[in-house]
Short mmCIF file of the C-alpha atoms (twelve columns), coordinates in Angstrom:
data_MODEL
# 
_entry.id   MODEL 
# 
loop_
_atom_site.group_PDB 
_atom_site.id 
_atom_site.type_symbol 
_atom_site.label_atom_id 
_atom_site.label_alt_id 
_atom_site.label_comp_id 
_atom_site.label_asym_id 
_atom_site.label_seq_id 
_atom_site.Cartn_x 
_atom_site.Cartn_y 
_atom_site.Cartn_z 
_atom_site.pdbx_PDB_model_num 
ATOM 1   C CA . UNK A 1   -5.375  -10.872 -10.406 1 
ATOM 2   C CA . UNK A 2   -1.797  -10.249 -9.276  1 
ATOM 3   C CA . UNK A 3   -1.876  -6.783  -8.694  1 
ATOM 4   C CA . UNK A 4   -1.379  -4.342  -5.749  1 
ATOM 5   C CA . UNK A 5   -4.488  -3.062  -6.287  1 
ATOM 6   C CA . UNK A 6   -6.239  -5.796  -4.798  1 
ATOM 7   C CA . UNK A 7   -5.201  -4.508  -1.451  1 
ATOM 8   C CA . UNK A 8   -6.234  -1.377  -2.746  1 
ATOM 9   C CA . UNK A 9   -10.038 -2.743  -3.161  1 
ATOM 10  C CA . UNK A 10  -10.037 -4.941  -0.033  1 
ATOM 11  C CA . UNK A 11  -9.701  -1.503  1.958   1 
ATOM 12  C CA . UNK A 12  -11.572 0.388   0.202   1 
ATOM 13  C CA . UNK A 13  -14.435 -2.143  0.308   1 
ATOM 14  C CA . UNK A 14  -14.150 -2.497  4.605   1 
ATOM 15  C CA . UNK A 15  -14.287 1.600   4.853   1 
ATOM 16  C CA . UNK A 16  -17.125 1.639   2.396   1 
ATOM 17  C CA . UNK A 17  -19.045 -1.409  4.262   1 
ATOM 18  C CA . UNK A 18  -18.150 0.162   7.588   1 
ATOM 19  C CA . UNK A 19  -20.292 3.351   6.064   1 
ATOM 20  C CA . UNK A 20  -17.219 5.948   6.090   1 
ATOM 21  C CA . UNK A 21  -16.549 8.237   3.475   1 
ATOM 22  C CA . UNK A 22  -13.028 8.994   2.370   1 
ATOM 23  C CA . UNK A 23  -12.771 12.677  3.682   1 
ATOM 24  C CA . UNK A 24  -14.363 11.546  6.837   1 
ATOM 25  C CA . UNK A 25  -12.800 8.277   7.242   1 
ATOM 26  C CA . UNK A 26  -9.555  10.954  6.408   1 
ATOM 27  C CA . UNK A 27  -10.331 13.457  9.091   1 
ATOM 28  C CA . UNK A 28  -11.363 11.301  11.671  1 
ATOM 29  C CA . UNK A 29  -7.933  9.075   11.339  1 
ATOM 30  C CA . UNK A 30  -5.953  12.580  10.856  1 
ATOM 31  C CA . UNK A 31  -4.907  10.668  7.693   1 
ATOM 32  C CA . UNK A 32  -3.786  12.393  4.303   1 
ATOM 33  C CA . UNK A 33  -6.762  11.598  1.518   1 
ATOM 34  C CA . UNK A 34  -4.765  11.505  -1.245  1 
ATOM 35  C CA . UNK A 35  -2.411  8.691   0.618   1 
ATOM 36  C CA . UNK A 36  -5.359  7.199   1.062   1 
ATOM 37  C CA . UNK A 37  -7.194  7.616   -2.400  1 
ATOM 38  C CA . UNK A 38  -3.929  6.432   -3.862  1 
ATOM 39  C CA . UNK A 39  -3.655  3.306   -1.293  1 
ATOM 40  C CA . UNK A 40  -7.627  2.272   -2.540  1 
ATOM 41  C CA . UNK A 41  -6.610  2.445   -6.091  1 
ATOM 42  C CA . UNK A 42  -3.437  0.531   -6.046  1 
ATOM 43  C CA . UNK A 43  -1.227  3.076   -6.620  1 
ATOM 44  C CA . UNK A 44  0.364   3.441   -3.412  1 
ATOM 45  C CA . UNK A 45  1.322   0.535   -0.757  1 
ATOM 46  C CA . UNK A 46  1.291   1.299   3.049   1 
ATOM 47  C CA . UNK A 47  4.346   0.767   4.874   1 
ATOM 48  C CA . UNK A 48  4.098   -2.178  7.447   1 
ATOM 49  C CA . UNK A 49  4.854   -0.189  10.570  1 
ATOM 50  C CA . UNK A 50  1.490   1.418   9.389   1 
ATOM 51  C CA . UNK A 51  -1.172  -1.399  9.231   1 
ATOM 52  C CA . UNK A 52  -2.084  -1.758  12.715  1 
ATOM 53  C CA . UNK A 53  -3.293  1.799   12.294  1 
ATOM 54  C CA . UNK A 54  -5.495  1.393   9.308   1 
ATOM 55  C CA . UNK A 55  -6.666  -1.861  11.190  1 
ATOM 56  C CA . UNK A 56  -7.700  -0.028  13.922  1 
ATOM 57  C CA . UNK A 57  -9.414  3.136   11.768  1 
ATOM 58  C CA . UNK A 58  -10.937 0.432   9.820   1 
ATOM 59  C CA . UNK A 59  -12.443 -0.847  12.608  1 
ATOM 60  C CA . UNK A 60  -10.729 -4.742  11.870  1 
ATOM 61  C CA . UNK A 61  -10.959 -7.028  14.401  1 
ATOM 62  C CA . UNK A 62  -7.732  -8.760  15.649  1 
ATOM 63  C CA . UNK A 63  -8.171  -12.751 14.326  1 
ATOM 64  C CA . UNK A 64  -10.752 -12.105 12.170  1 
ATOM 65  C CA . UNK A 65  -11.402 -13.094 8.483   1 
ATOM 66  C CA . UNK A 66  -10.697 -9.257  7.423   1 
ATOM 67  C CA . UNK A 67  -7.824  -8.628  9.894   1 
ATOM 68  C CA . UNK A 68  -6.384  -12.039 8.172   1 
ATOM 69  C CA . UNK A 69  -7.336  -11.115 4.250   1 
ATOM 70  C CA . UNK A 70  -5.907  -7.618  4.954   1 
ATOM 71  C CA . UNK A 71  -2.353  -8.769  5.897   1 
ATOM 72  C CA . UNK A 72  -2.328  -11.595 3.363   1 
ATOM 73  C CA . UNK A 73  -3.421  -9.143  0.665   1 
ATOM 74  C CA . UNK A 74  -0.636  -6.837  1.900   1 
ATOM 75  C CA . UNK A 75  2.126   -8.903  1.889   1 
ATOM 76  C CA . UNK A 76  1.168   -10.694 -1.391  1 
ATOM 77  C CA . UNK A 77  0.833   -6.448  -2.537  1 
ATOM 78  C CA . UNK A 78  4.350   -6.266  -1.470  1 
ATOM 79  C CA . UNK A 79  6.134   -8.971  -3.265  1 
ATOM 80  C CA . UNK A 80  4.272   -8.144  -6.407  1 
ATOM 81  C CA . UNK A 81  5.202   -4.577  -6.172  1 
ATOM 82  C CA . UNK A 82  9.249   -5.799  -5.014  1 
ATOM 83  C CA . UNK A 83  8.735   -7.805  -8.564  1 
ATOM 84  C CA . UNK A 84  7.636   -4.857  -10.743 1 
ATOM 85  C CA . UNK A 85  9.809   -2.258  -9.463  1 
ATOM 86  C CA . UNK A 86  13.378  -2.869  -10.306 1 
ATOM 87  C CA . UNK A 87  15.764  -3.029  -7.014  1 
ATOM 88  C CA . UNK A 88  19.302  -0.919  -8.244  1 
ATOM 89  C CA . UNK A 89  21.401  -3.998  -7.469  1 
ATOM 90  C CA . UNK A 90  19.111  -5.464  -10.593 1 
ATOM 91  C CA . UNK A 91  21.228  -2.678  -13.030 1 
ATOM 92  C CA . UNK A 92  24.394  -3.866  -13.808 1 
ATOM 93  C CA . UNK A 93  27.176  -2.325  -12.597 1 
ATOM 94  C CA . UNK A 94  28.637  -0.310  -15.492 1 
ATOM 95  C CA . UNK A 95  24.886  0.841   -16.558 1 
ATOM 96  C CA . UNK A 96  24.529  2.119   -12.886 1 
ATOM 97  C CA . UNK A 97  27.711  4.222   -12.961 1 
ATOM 98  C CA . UNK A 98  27.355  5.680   -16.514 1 
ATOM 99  C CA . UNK A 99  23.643  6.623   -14.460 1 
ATOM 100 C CA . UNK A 100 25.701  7.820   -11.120 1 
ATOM 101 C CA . UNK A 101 27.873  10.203  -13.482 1 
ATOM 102 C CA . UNK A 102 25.163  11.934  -15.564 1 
ATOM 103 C CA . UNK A 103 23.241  12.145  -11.835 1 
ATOM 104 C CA . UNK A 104 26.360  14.093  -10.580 1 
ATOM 105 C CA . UNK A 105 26.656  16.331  -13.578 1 
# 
């Protein structure tokens, strides 16, 4: 499935193998749930100056086959959701300045 919500699942399946529930797994990482909620379900993407954090709340091992699937999952989440979400060099340039004067009205 190309989707970002396969990163979504792989984390949410290590914090529910590693016997954490959200709110806990939340309180004890002083993380927001609802960040987190939205990361499980695919609807939000972590930045990457934020995975060595989760790694470490999630309890992945440096080198191992999670640590590895994480940032492979992660980095294939990212070019999917570059692909789906339409950069504003993609609109050409006329459309983005009819869009840059009703903005300014």
């Amino acid at each position: 499935m190309r989707d970002i919500s396969d990163f979504g699942t792989f984390f949410h399946s290590i914090r529910v193998s590693r016997g954490l529930a959200l709110m806990d797994f939340c309180r004890e990482n002083n993380f927001n749930v609802v960040l987190v909620s939205n990361i499980e379900r695919g609807m939000a993407l972590p930045q990457k100056e934020e995975i060595s954090v989760y790694l470490k709340a999630l309890k992945i091992k440096k080198g191992s086959k999670s640590y590895l699937r994480f940032l492979e999952l992660h980095e294939k989440s990212k070019k999917i959701r570059s692909e789906k979400i339409p950069h504003y060099s993609a609109i050409p340039e006329d459309k983005l300045e009819q869009i840059m004067k009703i903005l300014s009205q």
